[in-house]
KOLGU-4560 file (N, C-alpha, C; in nm, 3 decimals, padded with zeros to 5 digits):
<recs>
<n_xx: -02.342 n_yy: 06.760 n_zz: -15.199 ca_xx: -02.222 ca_yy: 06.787 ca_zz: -15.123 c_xx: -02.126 c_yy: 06.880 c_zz: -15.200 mol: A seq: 1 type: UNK>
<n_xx: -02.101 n_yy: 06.909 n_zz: -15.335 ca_xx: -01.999 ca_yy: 06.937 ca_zz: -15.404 c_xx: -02.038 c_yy: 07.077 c_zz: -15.383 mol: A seq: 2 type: UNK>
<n_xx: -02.176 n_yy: 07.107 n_zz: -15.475 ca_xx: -02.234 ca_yy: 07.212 ca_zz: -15.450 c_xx: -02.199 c_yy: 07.323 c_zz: -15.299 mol: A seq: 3 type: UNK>
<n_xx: -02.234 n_yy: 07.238 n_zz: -15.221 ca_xx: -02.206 ca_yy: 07.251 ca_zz: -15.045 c_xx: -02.101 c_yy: 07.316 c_zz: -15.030 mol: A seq: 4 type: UNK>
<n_xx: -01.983 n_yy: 07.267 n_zz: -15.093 ca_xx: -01.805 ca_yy: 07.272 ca_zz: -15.086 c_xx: -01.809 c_yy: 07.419 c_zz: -15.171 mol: A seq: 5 type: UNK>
<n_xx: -01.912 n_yy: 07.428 n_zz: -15.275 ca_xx: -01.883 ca_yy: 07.552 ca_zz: -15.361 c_xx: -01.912 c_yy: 07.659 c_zz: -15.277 mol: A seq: 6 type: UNK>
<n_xx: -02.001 n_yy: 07.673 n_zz: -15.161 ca_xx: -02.053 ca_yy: 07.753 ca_zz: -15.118 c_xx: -01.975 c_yy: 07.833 c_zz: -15.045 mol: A seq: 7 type: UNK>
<n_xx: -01.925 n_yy: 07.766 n_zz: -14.977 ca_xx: -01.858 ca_yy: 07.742 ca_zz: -14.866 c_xx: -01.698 c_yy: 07.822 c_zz: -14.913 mol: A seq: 8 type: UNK>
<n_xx: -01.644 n_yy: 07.725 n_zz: -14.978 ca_xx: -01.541 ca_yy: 07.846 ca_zz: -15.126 c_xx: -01.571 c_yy: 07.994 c_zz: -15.099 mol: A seq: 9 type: UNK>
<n_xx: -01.673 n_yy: 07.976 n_zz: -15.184 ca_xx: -01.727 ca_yy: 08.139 ca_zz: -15.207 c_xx: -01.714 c_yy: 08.210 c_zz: -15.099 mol: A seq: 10 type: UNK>
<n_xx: -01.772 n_yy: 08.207 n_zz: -14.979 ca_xx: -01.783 ca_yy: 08.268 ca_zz: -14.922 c_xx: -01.656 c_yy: 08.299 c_zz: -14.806 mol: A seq: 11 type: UNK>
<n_xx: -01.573 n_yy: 08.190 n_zz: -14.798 ca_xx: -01.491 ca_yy: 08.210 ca_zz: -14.746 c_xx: -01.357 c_yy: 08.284 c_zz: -14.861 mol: A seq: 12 type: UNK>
<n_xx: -01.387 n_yy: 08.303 n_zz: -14.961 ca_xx: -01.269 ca_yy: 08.374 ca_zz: -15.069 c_xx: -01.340 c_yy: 08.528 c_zz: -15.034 mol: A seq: 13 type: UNK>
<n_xx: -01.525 n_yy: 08.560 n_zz: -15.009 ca_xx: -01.564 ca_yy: 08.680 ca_zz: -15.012 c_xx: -01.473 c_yy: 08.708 c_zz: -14.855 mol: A seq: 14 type: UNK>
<n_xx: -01.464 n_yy: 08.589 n_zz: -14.747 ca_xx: -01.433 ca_yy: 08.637 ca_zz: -14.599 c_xx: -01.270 c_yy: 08.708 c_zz: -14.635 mol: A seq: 15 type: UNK>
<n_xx: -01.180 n_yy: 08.597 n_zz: -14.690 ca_xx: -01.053 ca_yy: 08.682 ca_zz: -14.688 c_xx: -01.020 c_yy: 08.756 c_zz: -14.721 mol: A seq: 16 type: UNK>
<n_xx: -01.073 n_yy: 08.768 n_zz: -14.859 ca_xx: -01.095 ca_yy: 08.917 ca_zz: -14.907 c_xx: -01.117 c_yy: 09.047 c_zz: -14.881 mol: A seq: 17 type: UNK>
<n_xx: -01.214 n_yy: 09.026 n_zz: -14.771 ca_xx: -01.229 ca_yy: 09.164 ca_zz: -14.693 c_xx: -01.142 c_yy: 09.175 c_zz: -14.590 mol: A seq: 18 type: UNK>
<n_xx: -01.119 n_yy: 09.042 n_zz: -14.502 ca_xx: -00.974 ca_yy: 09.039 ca_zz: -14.412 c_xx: -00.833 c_yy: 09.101 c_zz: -14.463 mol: A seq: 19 type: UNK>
<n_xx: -00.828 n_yy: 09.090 n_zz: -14.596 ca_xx: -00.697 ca_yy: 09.159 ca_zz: -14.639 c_xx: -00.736 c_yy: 09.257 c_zz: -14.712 mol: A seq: 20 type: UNK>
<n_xx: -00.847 n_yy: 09.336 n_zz: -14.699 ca_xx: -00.824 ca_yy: 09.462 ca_zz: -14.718 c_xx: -00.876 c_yy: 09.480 c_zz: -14.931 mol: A seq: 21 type: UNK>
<n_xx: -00.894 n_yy: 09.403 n_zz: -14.963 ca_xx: -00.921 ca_yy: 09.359 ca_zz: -15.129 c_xx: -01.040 c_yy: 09.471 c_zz: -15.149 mol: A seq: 22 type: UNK>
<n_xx: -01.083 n_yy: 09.577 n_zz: -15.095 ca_xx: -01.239 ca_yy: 09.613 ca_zz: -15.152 c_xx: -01.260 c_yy: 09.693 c_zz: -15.264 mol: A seq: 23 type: UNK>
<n_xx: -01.091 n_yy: 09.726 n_zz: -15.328 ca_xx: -01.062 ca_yy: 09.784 ca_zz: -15.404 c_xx: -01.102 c_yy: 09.722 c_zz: -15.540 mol: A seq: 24 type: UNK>
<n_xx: -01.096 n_yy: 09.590 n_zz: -15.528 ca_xx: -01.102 ca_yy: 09.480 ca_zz: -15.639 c_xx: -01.219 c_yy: 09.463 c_zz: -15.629 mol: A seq: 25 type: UNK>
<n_xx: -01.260 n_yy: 09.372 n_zz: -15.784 ca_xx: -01.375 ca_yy: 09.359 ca_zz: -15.803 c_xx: -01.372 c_yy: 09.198 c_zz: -15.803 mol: A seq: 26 type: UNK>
<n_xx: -01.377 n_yy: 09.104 n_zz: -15.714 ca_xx: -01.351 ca_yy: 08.975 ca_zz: -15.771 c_xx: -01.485 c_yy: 08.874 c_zz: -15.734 mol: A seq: 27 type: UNK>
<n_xx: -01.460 n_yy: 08.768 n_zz: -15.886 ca_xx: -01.625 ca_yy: 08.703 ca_zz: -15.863 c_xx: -01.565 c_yy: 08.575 c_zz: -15.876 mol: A seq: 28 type: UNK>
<n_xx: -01.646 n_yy: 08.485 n_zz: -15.792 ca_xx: -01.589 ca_yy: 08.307 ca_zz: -15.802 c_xx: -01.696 c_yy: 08.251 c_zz: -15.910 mol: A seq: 29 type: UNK>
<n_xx: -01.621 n_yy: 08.111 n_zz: -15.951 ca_xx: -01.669 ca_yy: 08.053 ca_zz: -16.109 c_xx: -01.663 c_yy: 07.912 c_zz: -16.056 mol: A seq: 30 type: UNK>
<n_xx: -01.765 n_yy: 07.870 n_zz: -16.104 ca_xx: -01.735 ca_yy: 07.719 ca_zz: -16.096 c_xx: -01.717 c_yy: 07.684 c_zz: -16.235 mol: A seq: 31 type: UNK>
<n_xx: -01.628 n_yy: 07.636 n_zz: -16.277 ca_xx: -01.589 ca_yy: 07.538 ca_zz: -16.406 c_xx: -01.484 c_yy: 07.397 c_zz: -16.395 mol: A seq: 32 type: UNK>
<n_xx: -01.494 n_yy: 07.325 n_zz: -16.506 ca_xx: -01.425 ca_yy: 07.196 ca_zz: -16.503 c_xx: -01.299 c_yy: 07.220 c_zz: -16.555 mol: A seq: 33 type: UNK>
<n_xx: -01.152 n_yy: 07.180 n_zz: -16.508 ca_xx: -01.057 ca_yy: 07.200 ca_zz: -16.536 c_xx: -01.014 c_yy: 07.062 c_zz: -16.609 mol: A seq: 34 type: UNK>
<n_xx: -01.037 n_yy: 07.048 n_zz: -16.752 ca_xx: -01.029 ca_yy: 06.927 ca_zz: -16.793 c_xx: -00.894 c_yy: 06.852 c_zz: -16.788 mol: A seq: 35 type: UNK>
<n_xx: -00.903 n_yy: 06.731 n_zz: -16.744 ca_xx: -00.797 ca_yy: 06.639 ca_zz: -16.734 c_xx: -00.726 c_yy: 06.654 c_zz: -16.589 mol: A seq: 36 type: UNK>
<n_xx: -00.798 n_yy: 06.798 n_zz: -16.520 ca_xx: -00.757 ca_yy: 06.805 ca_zz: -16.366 c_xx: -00.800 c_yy: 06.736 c_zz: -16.278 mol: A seq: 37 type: UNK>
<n_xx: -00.810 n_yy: 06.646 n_zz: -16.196 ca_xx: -00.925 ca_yy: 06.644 ca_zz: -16.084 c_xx: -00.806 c_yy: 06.675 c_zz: -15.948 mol: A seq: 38 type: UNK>
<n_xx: -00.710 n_yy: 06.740 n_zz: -15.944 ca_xx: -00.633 ca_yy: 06.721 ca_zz: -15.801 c_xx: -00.640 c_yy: 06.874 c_zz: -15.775 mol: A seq: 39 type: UNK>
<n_xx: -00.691 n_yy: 06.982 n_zz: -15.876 ca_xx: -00.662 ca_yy: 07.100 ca_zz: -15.829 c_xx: -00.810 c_yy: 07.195 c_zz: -15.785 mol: A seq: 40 type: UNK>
<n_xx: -00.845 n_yy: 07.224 n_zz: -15.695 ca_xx: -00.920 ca_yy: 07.251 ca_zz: -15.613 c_xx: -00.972 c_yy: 07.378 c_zz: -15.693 mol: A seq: 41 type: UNK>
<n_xx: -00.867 n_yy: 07.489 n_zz: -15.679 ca_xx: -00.919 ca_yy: 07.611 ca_zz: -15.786 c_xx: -00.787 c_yy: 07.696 c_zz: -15.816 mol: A seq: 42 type: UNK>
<n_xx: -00.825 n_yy: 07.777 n_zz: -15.885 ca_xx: -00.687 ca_yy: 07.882 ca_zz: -15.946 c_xx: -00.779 c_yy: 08.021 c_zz: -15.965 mol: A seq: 43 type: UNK>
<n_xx: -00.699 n_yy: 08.109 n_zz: -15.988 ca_xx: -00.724 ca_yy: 08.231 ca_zz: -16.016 c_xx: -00.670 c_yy: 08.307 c_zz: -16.116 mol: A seq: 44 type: UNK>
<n_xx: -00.746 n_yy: 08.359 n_zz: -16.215 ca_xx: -00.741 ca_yy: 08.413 ca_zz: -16.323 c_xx: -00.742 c_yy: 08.634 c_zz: -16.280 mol: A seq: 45 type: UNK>
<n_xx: -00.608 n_yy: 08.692 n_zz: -16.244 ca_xx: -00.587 ca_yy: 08.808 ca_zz: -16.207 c_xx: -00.565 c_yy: 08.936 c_zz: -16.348 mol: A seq: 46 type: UNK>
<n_xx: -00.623 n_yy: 08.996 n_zz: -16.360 ca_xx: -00.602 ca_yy: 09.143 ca_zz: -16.425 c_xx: -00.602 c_yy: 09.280 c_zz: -16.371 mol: A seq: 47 type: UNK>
<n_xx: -00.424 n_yy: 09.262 n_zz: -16.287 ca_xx: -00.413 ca_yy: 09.337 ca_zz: -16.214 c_xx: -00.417 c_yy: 09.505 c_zz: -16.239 mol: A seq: 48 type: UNK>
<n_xx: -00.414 n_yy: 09.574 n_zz: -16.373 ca_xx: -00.403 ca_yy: 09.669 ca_zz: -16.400 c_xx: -00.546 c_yy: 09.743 c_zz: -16.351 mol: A seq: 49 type: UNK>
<n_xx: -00.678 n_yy: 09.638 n_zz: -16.388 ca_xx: -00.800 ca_yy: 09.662 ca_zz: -16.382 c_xx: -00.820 c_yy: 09.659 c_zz: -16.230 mol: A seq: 50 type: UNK>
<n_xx: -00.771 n_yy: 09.565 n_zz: -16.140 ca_xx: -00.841 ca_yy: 09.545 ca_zz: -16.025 c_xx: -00.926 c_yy: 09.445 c_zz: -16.036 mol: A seq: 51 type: UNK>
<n_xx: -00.897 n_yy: 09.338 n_zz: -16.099 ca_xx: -01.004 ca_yy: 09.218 ca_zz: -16.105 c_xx: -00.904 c_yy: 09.101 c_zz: -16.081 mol: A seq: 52 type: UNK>
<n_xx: -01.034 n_yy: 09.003 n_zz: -16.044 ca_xx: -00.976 ca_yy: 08.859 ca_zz: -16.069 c_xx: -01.096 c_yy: 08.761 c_zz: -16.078 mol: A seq: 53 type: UNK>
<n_xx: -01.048 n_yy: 08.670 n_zz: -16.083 ca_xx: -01.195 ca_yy: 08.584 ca_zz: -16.080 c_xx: -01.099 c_yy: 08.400 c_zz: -16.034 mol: A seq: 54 type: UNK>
<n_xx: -01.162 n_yy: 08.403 n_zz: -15.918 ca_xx: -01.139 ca_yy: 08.304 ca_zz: -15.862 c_xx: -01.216 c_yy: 08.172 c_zz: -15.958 mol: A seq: 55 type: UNK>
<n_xx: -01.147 n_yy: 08.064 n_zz: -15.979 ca_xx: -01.209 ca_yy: 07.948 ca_zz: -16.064 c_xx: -01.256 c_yy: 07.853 c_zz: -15.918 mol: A seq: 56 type: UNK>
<n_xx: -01.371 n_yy: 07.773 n_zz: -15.931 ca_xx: -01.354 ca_yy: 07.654 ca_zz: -15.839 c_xx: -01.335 c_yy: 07.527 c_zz: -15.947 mol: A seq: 57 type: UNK>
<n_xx: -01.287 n_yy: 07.445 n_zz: -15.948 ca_xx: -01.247 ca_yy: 07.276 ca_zz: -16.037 c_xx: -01.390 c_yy: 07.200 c_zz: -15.980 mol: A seq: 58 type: UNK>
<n_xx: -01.512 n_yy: 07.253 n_zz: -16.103 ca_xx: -01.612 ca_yy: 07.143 ca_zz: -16.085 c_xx: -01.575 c_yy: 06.983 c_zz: -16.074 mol: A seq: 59 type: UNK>
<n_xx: -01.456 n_yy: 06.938 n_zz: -16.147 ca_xx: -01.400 ca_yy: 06.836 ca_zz: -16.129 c_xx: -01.311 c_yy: 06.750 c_zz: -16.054 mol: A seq: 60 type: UNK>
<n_xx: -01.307 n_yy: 06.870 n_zz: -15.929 ca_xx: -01.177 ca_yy: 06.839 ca_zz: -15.807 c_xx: -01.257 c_yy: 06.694 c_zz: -15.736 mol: A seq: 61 type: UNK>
<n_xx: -01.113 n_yy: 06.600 n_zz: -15.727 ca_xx: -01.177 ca_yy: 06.508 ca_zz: -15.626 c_xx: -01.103 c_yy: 06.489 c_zz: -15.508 mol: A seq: 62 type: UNK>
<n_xx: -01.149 n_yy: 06.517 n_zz: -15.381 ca_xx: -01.101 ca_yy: 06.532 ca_zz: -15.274 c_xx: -01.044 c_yy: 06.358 c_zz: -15.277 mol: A seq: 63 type: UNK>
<n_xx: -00.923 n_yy: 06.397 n_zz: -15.184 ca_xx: -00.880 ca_yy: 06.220 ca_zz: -15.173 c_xx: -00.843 c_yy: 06.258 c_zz: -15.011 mol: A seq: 64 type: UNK>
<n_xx: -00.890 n_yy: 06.153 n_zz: -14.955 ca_xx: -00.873 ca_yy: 06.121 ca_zz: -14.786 c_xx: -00.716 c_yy: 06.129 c_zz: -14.738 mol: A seq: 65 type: UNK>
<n_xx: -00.652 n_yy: 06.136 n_zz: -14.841 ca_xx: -00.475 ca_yy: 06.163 ca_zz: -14.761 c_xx: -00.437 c_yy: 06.309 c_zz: -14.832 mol: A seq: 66 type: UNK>
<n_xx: -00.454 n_yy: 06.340 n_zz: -14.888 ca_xx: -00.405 ca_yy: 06.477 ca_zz: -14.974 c_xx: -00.440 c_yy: 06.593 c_zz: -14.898 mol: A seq: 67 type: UNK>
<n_xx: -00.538 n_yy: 06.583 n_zz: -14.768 ca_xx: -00.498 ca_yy: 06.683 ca_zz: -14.645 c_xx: -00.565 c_yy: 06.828 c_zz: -14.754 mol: A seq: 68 type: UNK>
<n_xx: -00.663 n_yy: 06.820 n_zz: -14.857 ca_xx: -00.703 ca_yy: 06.946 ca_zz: -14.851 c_xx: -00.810 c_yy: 07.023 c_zz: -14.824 mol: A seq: 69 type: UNK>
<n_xx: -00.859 n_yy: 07.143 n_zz: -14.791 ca_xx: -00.891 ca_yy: 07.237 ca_zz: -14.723 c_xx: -00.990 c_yy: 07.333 c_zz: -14.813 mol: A seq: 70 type: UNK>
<n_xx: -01.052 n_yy: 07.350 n_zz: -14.768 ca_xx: -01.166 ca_yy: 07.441 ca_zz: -14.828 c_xx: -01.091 c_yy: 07.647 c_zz: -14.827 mol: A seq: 71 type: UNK>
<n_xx: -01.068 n_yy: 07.616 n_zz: -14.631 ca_xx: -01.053 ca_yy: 07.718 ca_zz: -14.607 c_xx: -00.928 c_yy: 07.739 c_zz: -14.657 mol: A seq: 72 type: UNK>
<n_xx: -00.777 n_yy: 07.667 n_zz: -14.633 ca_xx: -00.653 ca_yy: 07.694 ca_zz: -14.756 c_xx: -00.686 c_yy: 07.706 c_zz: -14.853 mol: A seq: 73 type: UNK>
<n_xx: -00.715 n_yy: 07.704 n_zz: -14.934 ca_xx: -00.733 ca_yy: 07.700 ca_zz: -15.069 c_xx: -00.785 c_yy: 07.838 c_zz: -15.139 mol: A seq: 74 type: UNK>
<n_xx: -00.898 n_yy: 07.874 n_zz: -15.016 ca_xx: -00.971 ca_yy: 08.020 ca_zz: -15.048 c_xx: -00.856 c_yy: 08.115 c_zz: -15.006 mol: A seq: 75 type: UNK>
<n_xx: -00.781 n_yy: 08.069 n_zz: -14.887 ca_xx: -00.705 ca_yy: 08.217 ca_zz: -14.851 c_xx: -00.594 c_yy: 08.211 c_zz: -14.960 mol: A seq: 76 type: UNK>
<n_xx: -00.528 n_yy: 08.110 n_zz: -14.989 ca_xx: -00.395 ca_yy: 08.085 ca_zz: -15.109 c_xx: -00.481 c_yy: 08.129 c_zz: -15.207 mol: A seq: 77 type: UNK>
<n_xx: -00.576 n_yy: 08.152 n_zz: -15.247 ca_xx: -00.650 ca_yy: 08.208 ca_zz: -15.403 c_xx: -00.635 c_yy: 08.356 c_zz: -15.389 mol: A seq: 78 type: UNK>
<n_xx: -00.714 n_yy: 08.417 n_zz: -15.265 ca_xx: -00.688 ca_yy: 08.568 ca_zz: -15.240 c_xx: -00.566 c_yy: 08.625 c_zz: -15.262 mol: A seq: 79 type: UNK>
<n_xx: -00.472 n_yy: 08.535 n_zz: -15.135 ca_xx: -00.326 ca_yy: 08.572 ca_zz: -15.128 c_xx: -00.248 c_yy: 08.626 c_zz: -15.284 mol: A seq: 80 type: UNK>
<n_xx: -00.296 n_yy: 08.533 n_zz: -15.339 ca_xx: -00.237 ca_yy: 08.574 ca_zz: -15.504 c_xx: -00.298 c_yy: 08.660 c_zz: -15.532 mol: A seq: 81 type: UNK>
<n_xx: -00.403 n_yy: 08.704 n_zz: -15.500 ca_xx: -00.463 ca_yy: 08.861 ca_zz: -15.574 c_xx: -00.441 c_yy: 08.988 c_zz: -15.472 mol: A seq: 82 type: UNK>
<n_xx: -00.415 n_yy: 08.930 n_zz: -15.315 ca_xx: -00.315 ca_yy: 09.022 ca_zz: -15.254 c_xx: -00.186 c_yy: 09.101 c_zz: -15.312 mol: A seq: 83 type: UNK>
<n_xx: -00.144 n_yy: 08.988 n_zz: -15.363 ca_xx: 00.010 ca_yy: 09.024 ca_zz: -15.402 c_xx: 00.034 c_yy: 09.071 c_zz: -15.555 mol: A seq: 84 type: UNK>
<n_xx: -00.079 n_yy: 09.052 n_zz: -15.642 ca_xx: -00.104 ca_yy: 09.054 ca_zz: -15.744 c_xx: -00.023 c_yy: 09.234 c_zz: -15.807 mol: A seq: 85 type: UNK>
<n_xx: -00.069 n_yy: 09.324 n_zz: -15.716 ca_xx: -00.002 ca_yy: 09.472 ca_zz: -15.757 c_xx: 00.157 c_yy: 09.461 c_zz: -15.707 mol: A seq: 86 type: UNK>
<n_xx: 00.177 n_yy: 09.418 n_zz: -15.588 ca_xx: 00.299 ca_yy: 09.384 ca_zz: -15.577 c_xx: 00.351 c_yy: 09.343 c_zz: -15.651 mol: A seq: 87 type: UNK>
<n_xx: 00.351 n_yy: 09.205 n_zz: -15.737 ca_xx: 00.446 ca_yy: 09.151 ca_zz: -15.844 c_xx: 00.449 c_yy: 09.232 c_zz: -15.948 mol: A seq: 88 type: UNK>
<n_xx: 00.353 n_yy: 09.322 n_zz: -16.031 ca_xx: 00.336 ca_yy: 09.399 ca_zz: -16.074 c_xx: 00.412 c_yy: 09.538 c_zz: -16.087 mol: A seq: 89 type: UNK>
<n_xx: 00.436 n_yy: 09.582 n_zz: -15.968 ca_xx: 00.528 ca_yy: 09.647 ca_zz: -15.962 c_xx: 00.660 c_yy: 09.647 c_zz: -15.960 mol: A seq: 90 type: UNK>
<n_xx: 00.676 n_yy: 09.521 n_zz: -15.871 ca_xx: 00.839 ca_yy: 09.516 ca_zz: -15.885 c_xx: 00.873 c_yy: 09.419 c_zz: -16.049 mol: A seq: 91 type: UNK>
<n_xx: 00.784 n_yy: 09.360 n_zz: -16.126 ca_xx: 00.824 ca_yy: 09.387 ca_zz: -16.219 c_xx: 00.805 c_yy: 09.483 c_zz: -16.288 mol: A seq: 92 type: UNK>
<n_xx: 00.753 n_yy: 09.584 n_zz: -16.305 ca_xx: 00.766 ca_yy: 09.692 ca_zz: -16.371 c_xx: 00.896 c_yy: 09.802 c_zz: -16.361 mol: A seq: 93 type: UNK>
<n_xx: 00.899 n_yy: 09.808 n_zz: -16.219 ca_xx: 01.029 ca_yy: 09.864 ca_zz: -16.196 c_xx: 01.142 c_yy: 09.850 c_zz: -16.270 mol: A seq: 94 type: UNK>
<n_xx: 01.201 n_yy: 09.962 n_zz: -16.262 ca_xx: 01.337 ca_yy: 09.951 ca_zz: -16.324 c_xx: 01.472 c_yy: 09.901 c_zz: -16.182 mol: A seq: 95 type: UNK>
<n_xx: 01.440 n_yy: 09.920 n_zz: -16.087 ca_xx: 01.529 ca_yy: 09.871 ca_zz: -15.981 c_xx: 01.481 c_yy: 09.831 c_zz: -15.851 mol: A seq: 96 type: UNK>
<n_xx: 01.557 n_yy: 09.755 n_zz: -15.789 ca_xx: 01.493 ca_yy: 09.729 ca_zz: -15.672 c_xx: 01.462 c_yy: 09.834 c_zz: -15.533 mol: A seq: 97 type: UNK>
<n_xx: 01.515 n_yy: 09.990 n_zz: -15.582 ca_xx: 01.470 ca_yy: 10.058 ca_zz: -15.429 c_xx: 01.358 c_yy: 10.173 c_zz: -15.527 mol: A seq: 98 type: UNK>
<n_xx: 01.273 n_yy: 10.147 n_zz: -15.634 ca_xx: 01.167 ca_yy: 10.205 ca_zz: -15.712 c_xx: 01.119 c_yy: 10.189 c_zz: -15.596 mol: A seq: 99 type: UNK>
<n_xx: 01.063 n_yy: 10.307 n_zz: -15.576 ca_xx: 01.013 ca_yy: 10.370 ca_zz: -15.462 c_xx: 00.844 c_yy: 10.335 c_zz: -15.441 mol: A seq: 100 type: UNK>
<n_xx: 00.783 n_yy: 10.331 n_zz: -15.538 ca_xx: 00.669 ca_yy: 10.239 ca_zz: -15.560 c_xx: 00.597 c_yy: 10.121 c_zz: -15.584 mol: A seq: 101 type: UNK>
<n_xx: 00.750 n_yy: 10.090 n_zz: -15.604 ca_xx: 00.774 ca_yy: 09.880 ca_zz: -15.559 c_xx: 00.749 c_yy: 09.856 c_zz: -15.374 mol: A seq: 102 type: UNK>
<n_xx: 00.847 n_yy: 09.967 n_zz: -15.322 ca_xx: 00.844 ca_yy: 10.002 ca_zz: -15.144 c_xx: 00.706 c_yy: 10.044 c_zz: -15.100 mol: A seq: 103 type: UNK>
<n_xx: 00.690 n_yy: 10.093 n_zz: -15.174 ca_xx: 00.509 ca_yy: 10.166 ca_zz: -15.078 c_xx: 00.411 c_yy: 10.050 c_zz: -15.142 mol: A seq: 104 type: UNK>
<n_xx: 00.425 n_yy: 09.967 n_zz: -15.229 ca_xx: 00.308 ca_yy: 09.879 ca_zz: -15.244 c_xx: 00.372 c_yy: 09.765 c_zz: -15.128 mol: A seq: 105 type: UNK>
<n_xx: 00.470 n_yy: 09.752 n_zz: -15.135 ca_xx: 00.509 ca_yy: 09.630 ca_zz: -15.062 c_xx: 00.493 c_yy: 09.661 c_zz: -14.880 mol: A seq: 106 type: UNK>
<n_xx: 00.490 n_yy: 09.765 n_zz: -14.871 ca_xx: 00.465 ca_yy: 09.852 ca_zz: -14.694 c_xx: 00.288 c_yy: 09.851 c_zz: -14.695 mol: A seq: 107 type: UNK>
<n_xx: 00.243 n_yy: 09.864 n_zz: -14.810 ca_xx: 00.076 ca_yy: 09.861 ca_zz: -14.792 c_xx: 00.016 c_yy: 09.728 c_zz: -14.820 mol: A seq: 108 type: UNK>
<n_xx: 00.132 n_yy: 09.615 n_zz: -14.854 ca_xx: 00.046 ca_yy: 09.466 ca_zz: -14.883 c_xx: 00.133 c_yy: 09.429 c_zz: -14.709 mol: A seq: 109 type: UNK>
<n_xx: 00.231 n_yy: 09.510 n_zz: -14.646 ca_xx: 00.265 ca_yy: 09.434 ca_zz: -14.536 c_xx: 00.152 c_yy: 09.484 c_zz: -14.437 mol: A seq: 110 type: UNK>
<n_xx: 00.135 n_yy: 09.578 n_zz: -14.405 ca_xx: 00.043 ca_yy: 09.689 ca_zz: -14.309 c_xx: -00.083 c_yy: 09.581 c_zz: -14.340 mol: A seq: 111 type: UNK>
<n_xx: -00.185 n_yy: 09.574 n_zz: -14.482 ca_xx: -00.274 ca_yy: 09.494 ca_zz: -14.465 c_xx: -00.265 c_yy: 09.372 c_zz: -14.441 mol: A seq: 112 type: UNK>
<n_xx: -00.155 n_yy: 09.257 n_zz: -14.440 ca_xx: -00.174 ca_yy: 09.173 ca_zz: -14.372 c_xx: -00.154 c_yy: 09.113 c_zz: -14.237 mol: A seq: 113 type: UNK>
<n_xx: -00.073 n_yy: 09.256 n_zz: -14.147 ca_xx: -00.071 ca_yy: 09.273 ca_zz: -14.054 c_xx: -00.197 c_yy: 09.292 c_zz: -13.946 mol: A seq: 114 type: UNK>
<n_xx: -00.256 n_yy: 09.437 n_zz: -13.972 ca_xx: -00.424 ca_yy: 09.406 ca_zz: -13.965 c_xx: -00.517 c_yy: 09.264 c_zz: -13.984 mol: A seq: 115 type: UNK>
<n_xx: -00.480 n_yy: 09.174 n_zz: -14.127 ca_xx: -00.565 ca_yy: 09.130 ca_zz: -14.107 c_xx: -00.566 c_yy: 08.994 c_zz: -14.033 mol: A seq: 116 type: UNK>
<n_xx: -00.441 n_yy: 08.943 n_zz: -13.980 ca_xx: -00.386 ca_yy: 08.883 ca_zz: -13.887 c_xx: -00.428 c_yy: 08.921 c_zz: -13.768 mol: A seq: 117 type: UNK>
<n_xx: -00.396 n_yy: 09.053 n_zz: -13.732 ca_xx: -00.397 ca_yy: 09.119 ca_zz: -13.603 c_xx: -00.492 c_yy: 09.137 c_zz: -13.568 mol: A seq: 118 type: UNK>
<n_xx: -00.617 n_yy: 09.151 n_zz: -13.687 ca_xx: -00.760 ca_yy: 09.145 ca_zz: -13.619 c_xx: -00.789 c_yy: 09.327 c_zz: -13.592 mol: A seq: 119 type: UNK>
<n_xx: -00.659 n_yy: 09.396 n_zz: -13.636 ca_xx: -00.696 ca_yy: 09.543 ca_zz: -13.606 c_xx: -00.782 c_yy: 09.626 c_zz: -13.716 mol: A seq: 120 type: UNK>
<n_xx: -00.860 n_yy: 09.683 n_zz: -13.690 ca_xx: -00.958 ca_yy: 09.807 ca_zz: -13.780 c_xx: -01.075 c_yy: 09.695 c_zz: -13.808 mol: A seq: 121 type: UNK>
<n_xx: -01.120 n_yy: 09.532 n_zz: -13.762 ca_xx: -01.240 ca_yy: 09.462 ca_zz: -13.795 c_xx: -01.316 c_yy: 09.478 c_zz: -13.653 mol: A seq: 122 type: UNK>
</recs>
């Protein structure tokens, strides 16, 4: 079953990924044990300069029957952070808030998740 759950991960982090437009990035999922974790499902390890990330799955996650979590949340909240990943990036880099390239990343992370909501250009 766990295995099952990994799959399933994967492939739905490869689905959002292409839903938001990511093909720029190079990102690969990991299964490892997050020691002393068992409540956190997975995290993501981003190196945004490169265009990478690498999604973790928690070989050690234990689902609990009230904690309401999600295979498919979990994969899109993992992407989402590597969505936004050049965004934060930029506007911290910036020296002010109307850096003009803080605005055009933030108009090209809105445009792609507009599309990939909208279901337009799939």
């Amino acid at each position: 079953m766990a295995a099952t759950r990994y799959h399933l991960f994967c492939k739905r982090v490869r689905y959002w990924a292409r839903r938001l437009g990511l093909s720029s990035w190079h990102i690969d999922t990991r299964k490892r044990s997050f020691p002393g974790d068992t409540e956190t499902m997975a995290q993501v390890v981003i190196d945004s300069p490169q265009r990478y990330a690498r999604v973790e799955w928690n070989s050690g996650f234990k689902p609990c029957a009230d904690a309401g979590w999600d295979i498919e949340d979990t994969a899109l909240h993992e992407v989402i952070h590597i969505f936004f990943a050049e965004l934060i990036r930029e506007v911290a880099n910036s020296r002010s808030e109307t850096d003009p390239r803080a605005a055009e990343v933030e108009h090209e992370s809105i445009n792609r998740l507009c599309a990939a909501f909208l279901h337009k250009g799939w």
